[in-house]
C-alpha positions as CSV (number, residue, x, y, z in Angstrom):
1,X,-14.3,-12.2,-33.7
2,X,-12.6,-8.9,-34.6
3,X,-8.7,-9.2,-33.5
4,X,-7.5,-5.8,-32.2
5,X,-3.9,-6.9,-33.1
6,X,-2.0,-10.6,-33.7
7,X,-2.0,-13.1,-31.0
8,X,0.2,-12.2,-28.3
9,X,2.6,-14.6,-27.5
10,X,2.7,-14.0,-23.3
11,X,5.5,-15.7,-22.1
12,X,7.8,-14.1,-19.9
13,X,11.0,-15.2,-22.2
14,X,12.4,-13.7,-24.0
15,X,11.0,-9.8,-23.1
16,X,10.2,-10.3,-19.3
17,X,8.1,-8.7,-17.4
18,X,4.8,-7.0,-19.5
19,X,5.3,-8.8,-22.4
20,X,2.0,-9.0,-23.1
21,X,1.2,-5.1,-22.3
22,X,4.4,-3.7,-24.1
23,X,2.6,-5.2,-27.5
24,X,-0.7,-3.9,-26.6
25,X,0.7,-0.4,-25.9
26,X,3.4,-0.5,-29.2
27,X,0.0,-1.3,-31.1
28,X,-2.2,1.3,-29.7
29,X,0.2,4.4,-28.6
30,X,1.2,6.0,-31.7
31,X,-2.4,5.8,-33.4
32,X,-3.8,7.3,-30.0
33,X,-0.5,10.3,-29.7
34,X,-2.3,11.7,-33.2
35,X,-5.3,12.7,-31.8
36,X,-4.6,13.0,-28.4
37,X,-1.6,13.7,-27.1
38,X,-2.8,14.4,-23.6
39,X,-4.2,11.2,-23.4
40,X,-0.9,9.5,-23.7
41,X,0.9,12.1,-21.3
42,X,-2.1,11.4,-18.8
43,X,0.0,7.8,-18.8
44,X,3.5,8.2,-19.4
45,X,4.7,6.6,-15.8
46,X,2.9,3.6,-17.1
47,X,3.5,3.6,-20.7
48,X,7.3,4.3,-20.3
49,X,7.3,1.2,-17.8
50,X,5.8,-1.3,-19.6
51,X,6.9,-0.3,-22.9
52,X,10.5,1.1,-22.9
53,X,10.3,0.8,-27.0
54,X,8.4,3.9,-26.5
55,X,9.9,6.2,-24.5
56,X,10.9,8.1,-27.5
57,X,7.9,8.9,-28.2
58,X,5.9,9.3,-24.9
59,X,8.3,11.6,-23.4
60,X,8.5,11.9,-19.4
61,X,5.8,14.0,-17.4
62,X,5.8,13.1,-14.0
63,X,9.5,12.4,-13.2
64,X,11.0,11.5,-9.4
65,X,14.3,12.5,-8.5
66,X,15.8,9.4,-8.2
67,X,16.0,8.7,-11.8
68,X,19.3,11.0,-12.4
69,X,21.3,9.6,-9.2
70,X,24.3,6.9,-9.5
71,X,23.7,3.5,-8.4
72,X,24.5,3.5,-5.3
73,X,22.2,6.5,-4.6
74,X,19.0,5.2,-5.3
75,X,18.0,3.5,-2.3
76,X,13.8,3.4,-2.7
77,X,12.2,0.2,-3.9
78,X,9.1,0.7,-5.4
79,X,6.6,-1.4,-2.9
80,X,5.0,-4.6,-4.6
81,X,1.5,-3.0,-5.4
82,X,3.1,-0.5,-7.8
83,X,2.6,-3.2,-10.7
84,X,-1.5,-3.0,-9.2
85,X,-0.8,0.4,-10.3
86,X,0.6,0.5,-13.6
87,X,-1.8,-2.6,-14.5
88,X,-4.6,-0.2,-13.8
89,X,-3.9,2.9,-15.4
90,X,-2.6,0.7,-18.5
91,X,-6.1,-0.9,-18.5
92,X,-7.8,2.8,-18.5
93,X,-5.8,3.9,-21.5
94,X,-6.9,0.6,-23.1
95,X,-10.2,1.1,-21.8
96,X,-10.6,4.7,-23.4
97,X,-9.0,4.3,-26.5
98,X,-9.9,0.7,-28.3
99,X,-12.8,0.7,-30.4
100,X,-15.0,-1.3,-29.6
101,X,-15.9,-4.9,-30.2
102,X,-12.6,-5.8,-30.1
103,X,-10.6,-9.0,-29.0
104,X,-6.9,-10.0,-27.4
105,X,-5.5,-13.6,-28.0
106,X,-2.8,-14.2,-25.4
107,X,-1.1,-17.4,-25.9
108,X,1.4,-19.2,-23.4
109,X,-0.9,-17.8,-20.2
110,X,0.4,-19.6,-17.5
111,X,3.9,-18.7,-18.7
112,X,3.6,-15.2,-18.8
113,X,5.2,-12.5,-16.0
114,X,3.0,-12.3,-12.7
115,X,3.3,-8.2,-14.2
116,X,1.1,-9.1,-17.1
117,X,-1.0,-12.2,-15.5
118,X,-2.0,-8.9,-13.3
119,X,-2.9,-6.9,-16.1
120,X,-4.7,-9.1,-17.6
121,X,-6.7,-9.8,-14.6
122,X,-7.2,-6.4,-13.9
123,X,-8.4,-5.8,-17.9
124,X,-11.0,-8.5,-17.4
125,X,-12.2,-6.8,-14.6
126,X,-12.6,-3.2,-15.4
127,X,-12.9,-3.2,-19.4
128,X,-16.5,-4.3,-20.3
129,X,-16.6,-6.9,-22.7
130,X,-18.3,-5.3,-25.5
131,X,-15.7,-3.0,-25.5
132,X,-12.5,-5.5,-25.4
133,X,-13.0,-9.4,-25.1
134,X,-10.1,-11.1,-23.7
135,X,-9.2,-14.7,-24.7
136,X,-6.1,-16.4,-22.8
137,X,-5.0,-19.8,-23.2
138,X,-1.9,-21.9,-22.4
139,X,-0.5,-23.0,-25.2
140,X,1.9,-21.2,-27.6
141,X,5.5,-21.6,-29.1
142,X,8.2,-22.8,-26.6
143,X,11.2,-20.6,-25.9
144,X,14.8,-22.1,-24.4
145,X,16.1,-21.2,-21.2
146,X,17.7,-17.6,-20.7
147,X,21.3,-18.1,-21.7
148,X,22.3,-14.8,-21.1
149,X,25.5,-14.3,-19.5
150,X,25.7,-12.2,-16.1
151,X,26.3,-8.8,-17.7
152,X,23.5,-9.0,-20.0
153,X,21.4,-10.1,-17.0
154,X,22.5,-7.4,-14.7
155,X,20.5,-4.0,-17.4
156,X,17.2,-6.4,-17.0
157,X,17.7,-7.0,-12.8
158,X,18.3,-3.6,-12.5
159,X,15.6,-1.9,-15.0
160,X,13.2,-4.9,-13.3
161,X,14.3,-3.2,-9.4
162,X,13.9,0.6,-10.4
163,X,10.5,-0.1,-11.8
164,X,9.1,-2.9,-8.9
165,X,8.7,-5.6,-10.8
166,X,9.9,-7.8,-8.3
167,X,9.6,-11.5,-9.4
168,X,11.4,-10.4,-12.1
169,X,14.1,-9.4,-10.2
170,X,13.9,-12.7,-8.1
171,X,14.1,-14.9,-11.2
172,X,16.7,-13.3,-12.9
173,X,18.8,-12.5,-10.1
174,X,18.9,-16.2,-9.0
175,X,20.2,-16.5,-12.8
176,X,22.9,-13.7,-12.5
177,X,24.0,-15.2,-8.7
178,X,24.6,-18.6,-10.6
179,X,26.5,-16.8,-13.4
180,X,28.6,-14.5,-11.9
181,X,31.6,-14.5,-9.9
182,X,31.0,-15.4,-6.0
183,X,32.3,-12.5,-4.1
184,X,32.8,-10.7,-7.2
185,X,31.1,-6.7,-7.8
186,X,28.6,-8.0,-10.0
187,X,27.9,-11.3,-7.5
188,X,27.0,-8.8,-4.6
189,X,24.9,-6.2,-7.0
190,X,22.5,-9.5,-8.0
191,X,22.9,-10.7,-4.2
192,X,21.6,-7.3,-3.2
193,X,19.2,-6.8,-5.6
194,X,17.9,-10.7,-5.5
195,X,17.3,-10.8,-1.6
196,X,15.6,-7.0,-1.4
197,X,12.9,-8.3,-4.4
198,X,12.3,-11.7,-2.0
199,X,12.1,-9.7,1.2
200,X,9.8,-7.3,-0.7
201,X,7.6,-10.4,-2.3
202,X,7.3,-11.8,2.0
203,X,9.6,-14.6,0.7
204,X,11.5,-14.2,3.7
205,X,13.6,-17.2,4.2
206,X,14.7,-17.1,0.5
207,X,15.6,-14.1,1.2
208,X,17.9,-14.5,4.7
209,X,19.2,-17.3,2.5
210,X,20.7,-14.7,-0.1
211,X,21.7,-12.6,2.4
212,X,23.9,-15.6,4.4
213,X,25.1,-16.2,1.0
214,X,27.0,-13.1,1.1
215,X,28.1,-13.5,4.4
216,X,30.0,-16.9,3.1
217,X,30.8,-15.3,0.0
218,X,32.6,-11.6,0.7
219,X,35.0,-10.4,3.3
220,X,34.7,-6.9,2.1
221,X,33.1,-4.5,5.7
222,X,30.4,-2.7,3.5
223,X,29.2,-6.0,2.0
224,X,28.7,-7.7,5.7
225,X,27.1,-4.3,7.0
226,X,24.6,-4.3,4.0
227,X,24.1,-7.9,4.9
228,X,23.3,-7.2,8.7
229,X,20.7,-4.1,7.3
230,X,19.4,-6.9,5.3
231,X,18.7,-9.6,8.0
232,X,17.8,-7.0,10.6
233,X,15.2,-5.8,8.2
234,X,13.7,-8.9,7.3
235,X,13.0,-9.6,10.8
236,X,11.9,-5.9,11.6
237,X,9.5,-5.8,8.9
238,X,7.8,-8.9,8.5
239,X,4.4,-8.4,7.3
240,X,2.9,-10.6,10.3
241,X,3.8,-8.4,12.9
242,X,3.3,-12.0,15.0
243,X,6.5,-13.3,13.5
244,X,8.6,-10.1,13.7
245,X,11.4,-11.2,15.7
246,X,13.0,-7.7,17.1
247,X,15.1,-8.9,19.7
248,X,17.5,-11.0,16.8
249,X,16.5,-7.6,14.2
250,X,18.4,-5.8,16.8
251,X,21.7,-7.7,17.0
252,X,21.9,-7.6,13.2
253,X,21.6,-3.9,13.2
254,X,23.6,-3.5,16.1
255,X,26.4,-5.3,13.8
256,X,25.7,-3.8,10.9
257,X,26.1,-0.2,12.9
258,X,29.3,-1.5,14.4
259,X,30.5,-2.2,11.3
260,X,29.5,1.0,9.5
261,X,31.6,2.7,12.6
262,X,35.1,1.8,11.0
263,X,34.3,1.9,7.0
264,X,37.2,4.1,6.5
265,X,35.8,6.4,3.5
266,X,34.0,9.3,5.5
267,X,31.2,9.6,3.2
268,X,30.5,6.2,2.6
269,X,30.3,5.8,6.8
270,X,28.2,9.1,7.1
271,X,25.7,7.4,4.7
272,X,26.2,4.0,5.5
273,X,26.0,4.6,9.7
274,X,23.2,7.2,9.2
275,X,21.1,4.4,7.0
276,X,21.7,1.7,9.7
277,X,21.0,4.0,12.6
278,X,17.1,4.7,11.0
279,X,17.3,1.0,10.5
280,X,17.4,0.6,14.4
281,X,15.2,3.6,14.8
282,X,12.2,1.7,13.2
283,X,12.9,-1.1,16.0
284,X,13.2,1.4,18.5
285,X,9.7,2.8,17.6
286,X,8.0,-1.2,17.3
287,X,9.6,-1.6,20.7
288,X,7.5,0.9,22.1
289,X,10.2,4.0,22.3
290,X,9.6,7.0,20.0
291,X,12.2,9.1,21.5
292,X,14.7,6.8,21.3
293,X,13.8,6.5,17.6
294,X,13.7,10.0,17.1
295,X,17.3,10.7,18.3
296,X,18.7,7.8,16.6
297,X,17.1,9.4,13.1
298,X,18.3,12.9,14.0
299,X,21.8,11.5,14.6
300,X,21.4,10.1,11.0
301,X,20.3,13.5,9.6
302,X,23.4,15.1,11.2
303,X,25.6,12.8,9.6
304,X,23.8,13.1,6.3
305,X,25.2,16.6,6.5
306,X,27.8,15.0,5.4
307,X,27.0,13.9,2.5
308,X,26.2,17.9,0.6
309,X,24.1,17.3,-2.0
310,X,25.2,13.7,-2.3
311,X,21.9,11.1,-1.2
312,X,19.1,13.6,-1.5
313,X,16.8,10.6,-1.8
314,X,17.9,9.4,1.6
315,X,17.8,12.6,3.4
316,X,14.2,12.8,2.0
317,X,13.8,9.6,3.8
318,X,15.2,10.8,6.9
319,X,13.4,13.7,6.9
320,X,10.1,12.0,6.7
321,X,11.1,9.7,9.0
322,X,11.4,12.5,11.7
323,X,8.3,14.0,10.5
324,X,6.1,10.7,11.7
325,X,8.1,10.3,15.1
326,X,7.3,14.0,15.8
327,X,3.7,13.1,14.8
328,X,3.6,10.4,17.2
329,X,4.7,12.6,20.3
330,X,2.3,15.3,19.6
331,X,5.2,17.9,18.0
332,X,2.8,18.4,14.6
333,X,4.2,22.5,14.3
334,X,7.8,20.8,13.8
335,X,6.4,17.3,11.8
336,X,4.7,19.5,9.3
337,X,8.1,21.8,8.9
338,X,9.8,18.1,8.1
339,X,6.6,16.7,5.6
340,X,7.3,19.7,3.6
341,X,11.5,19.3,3.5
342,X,10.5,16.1,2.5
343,X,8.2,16.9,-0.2
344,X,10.3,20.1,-1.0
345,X,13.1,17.2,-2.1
346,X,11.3,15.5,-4.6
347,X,7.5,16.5,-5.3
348,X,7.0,13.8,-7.4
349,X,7.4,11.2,-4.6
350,X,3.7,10.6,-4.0
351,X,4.1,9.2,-0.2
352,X,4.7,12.0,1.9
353,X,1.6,14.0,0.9
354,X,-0.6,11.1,2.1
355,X,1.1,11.1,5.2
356,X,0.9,14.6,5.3
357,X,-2.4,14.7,4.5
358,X,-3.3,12.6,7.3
359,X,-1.6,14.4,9.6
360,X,-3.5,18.0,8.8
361,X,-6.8,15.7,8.4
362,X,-6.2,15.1,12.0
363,X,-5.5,18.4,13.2
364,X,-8.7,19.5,11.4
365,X,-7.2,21.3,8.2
366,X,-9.3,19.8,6.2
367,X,-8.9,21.8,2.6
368,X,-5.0,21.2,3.2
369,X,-5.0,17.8,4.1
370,X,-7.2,17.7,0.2
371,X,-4.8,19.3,-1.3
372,X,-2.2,17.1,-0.3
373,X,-4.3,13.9,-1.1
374,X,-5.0,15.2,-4.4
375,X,-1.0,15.9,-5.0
376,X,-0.6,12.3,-4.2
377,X,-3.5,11.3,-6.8
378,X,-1.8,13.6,-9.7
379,X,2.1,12.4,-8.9
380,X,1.0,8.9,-10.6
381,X,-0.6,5.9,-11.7
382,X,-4.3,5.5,-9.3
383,X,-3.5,5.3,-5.8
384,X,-6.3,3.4,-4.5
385,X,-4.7,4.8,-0.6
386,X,-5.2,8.4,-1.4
387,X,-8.9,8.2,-2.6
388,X,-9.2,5.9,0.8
389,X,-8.2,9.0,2.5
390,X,-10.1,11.2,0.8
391,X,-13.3,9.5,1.1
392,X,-12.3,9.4,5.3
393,X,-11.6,13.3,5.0
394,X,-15.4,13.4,3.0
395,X,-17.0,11.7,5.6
396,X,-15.6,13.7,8.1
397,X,-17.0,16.9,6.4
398,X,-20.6,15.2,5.7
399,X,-19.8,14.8,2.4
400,X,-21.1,11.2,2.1
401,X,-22.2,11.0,-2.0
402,X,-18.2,12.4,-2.4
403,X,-17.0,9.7,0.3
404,X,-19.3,7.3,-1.5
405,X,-18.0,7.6,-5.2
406,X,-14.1,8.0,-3.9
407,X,-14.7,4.2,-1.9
408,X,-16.0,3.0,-5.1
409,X,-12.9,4.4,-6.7
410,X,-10.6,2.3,-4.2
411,X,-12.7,-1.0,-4.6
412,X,-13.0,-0.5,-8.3
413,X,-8.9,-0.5,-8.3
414,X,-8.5,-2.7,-5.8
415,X,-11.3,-5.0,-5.1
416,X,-8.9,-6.8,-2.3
417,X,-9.2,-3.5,-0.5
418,X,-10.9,-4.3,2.9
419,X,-11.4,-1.2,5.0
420,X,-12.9,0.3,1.4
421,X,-16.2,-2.3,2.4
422,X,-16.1,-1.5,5.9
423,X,-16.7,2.0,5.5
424,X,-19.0,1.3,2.2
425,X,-20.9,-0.8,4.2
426,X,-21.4,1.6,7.4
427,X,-22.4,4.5,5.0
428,X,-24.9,2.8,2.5
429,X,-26.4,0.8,5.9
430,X,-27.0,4.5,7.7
431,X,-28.3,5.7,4.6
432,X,-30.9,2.7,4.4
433,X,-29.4,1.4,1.3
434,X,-29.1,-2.2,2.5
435,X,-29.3,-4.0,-0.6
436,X,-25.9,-2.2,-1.6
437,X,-24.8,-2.8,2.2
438,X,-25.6,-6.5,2.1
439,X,-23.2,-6.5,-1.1
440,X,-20.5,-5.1,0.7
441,X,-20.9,-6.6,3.6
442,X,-21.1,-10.0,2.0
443,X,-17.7,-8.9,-0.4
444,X,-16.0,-7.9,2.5
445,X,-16.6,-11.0,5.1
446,X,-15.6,-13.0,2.0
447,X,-12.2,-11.0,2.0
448,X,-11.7,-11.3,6.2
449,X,-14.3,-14.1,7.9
450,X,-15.5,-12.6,11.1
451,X,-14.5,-9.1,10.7
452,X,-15.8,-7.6,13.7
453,X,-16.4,-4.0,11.9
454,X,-18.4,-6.0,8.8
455,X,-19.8,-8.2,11.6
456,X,-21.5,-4.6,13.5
457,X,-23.1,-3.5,9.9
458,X,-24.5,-7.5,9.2
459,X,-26.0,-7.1,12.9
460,X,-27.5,-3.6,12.0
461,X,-29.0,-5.1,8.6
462,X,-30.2,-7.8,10.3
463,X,-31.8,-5.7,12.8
464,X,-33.4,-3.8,10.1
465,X,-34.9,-6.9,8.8
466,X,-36.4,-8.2,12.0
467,X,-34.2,-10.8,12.2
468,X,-33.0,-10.7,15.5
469,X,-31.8,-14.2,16.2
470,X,-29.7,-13.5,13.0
471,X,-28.7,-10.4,13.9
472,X,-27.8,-11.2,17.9
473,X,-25.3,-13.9,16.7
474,X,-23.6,-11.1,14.2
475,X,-23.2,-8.8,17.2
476,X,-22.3,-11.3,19.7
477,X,-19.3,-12.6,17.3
478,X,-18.3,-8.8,16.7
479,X,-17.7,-8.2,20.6
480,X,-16.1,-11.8,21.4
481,X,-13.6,-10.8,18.2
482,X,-13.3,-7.1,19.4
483,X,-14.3,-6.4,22.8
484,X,-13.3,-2.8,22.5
485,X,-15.6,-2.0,19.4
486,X,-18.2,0.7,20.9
487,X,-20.3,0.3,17.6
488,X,-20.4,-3.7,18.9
489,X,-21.8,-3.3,22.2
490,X,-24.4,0.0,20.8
491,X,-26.0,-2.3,18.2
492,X,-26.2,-4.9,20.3
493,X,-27.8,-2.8,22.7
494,X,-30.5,-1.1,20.2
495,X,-31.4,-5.0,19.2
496,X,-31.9,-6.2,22.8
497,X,-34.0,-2.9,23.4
498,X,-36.4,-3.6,19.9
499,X,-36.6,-7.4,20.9
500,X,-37.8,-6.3,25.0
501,X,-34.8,-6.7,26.8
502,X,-34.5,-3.1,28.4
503,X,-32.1,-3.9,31.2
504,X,-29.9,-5.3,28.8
505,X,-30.1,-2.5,26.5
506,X,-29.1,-0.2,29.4
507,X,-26.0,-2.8,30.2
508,X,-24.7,-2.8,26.5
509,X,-25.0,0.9,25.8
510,X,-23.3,1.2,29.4
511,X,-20.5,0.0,27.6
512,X,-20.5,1.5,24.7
513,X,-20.5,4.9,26.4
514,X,-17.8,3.8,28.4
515,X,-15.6,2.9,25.3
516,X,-16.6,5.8,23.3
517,X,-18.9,8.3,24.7
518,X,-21.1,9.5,21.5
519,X,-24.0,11.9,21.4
520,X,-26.6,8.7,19.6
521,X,-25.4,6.5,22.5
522,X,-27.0,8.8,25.1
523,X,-29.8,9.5,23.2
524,X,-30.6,5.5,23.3
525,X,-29.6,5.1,26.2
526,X,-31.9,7.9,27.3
527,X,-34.9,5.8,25.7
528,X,-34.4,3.0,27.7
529,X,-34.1,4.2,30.9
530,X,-37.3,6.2,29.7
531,X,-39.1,2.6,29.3
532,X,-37.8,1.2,33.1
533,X,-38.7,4.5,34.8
534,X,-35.7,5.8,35.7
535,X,-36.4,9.5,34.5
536,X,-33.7,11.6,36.4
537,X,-31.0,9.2,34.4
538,X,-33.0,9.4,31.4
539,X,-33.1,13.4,31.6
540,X,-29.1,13.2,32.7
541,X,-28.4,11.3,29.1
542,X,-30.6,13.6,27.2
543,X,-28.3,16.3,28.5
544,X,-25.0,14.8,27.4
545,X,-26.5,13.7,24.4
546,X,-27.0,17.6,23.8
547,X,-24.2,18.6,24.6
548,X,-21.6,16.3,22.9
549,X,-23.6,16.5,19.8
């Protein structure tokens, strides 16, 4: 066994979060800058991340705006599957650079950050093993507590926050609350910081328990309307959309507006009111009310007039904001004009060109829309989303070995990636590649039981195989789950026509036309009419088939 460097000792104390990559990248980086310097600035979001140690030598490429503003400016949270990111563009570095036959000790495992227990997952996964052999094990030296005192906490919480790594944040900021002054500056700053990582992590009631905290804690107005965003959000955004609770999300947002209303500083209550106001906007829109949402965010972008060129991160926001809301009610001239003000603010910010992108995909510019999803692919570490849309865009243009490689692409980064199978599955089964489809298919159902979409493509490889009882109780548990799935009821119908059951061929593809009238559903339709008789319906179908196709 070759060791590419020491035994790495992965526990998160006393370096936090990617420990473990931080040595690997200090080992590898300046041997790798020598002879290829592009290679490292290929990876500077990710090296500079997990390795702040080098920064001085891997300068920045790819820089957002946000990285210059004050404190109280910086208002984004980078969302939890940033880390998926990093971990995977830290393992392609690895993964091009390390000579083969290599190995990586890890010691202390199970006590490292979830940041590197990720990356080493992900290294397992994606670097072949004759290349770089990973060995992890649990024991290893034992460190104390962190004694730090709050102020020495507070660089870590915040460095953790700015770059995503959440539980960090969560650990150490239950630390900080315990060590600083209740009520005090540096109290709220871990308070704030502490119950946005838990909300982010879906650690909800931890999080409304922070937030109450503050409400116990502080008497100062800003601190109780930050509080209100807080709770309001928390119940807003809930991942289960089942146990979003808007009606109480409203009457924190309602408070935290009416609090916002008398802050007596005009700039901090033009930023402040504006911020709550798109709070209540997103409510407005999951309640069912788009133009109520979209006046309450241009009220916010009039107040962030304001503001000058003070909070261009959260007039980005706004701006985007609009931009979707004016997609939603069909005003895509003035939602583009918005994407690109947006955009125009910080063109690093990968987000807005997929939803850009998306938008133009939909309005049929489709060399724009792959433009923008390639933006979004160059502004960072692999976006597993904007290869999803790209493949969606390829398969719209008939471009199925592109679409193909681009959904291996997403379930190669993220093999957790669902609708990456679904449409895998539906392109290798109408190709007649059903050994790959069967792999999919069987990966996905794995992810989601009873998927009706992965349930339609089992039923069509069943079909394919003759196995009709088989394939009837796919299709059968595809239309009980989703009743509304044309593809469901048009399968269903092509297997009860191949096993003899014409009448009920004619009912299910009835349906399927009903749902989604598509050119192949007439012709198969047509068929079976053909069988019964009924030639004047047949001849009608053949028609429509023409002429939708």
């Amino acid at each position: 066994m070759r060791l590419l460097m020491p035994v790495v000792d992965g526990h998160r104390r006393p370096h936090g979060p990617y420990t473990v990559a931080s040595a690997l990248l200090h080992r590898l980086v300046p041997g790798v800058l020598e002879r290829s310097a592009e290679l490292v600035a290929a990876h500077d979001i990710e090296i500079r991340a997990a390795a702040p140690g080098l920064r001085d030598l891997v300068p920045a490429r790819r820089v957002t705006i946000d990285v210059d503003l004050p404190d109280d400016e910086r208002i984004l949270v980078p969302a939890p599957r940033r880390t998926l990111r990093l971990a995977n563009g830290i393992a392609e570095f690895v993964r091009d650079v390390v000579p083969p036959g290599e190995t990586l000790v890890v010691c202390n495992g199970a006590e490292a950050d979830p940041t590197d227990a990720e990356l080493l997952d992900v290294m397992t996964r994606r670097i072949p093993p004759d290349v770089l052999r990973i060995v992890v094990y649990s024991d290893g030296p034992e460190h104390p507590e962190d004694s730090r005192a709050a102020e020495e906490l507070w660089d870590a919480v915040d460095r953790c926050l700015r770059e995503g790594f959440l539980h960090a944040v969560a650990e150490l900021g239950r630390l900080g609350l315990a060590r600083a002054d209740p009520g005090g500056e540096l109290w709220w700053r871990f308070a704030q910081r502490t119950a946005t990582a838990l909300g982010g992590l879906g650690r909800t009631e931890q999080a409304r328990e922070v937030w109450r905290s503050v409400r116990t804690a502080s008497q100062d107005p800003a601190v109780h309307a930050a509080g209100a965003y807080g709770m309001a959000m928390l119940d807003a955004r809930h991942s289960d959309p089942a146990r979003r609770d808007l009606v109480r999300a409203r009457e924190w947002i309602n408070e935290a507006i009416a609090i916002s209303t008398l802050l007596p500083d005009p700039l901090e209550r033009a930023f402040k009111l504006g911020f709550d106001r798109n709070g209540l906007a997103l409510i407005e829109l999951r309640e069912g009310r788009p133009e109520a949402a979209l006046a309450l965010v241009e009220s916010a972008i009039e107040l962030a007039r304001e503001l000058e060129e003070r909070h261009p991160v959260h007039r980005m926001v706004l701006r985007a904001n609009r931009a979707r809301l004016l997609a939603v009610l069909g005003r895509t001239k003035e939602a583009l004009d918005d994407y690109a003000a947006a955009i125009g603010i910080d063109p690093a910010f990968p987000d807005f060109y997929l939803d850009r992108g998306n938008l133009l995909a939909k309005l049929g510019y489709h060399d724009e829309a792959l433009a923008d999803y390639e933006s979004a692919m160059r502004a960072g570490p692999p976006l597993p989303e904007a290869h999803y849309n790209r493949a969606e865009l390829r398969i719209a243009r008939d471009d199925l070995d592109g679409a193909l490689a681009d959904l291996g692409r997403v379930i190669d980064l993220d093999p957790a990636f669902l609708d990456a199978y679904i449409n895998r599955a539906g392109l290798l089964a109408g190709l007649e590649r059903d050994d790959e489809a069967w792999t999919d298919v069987s990966a996905g159902l794995a992810l989601a039981p009873g998927n009706p979409h992965l349930l339609v493509v089992l039923g069509q490889l069943e079909t394919a195989a003759g196995r009709h009882r088989e394939a009837r109780r796919a299709l059968d548990r595809a239309i009980e789950a989703a009743p509304g799935l044309a593809a469901a009821w048009g399968n269903r119908g092509v297997l009860r026509f191949e096993a003899g059951d014409v009448e009920g061929a004619v009912e299910d593809l009835s349906q399927a036309i009903g749902l989604e009238p598509q050119p192949d559903l007439y012709a198969n339709r047509a068929v079976a009419l053909r069988a019964l008789g009924r030639e004047g319906e047949a001849d009608a179908d053949d028609e429509r088939a023409s002429r939708t196709g």
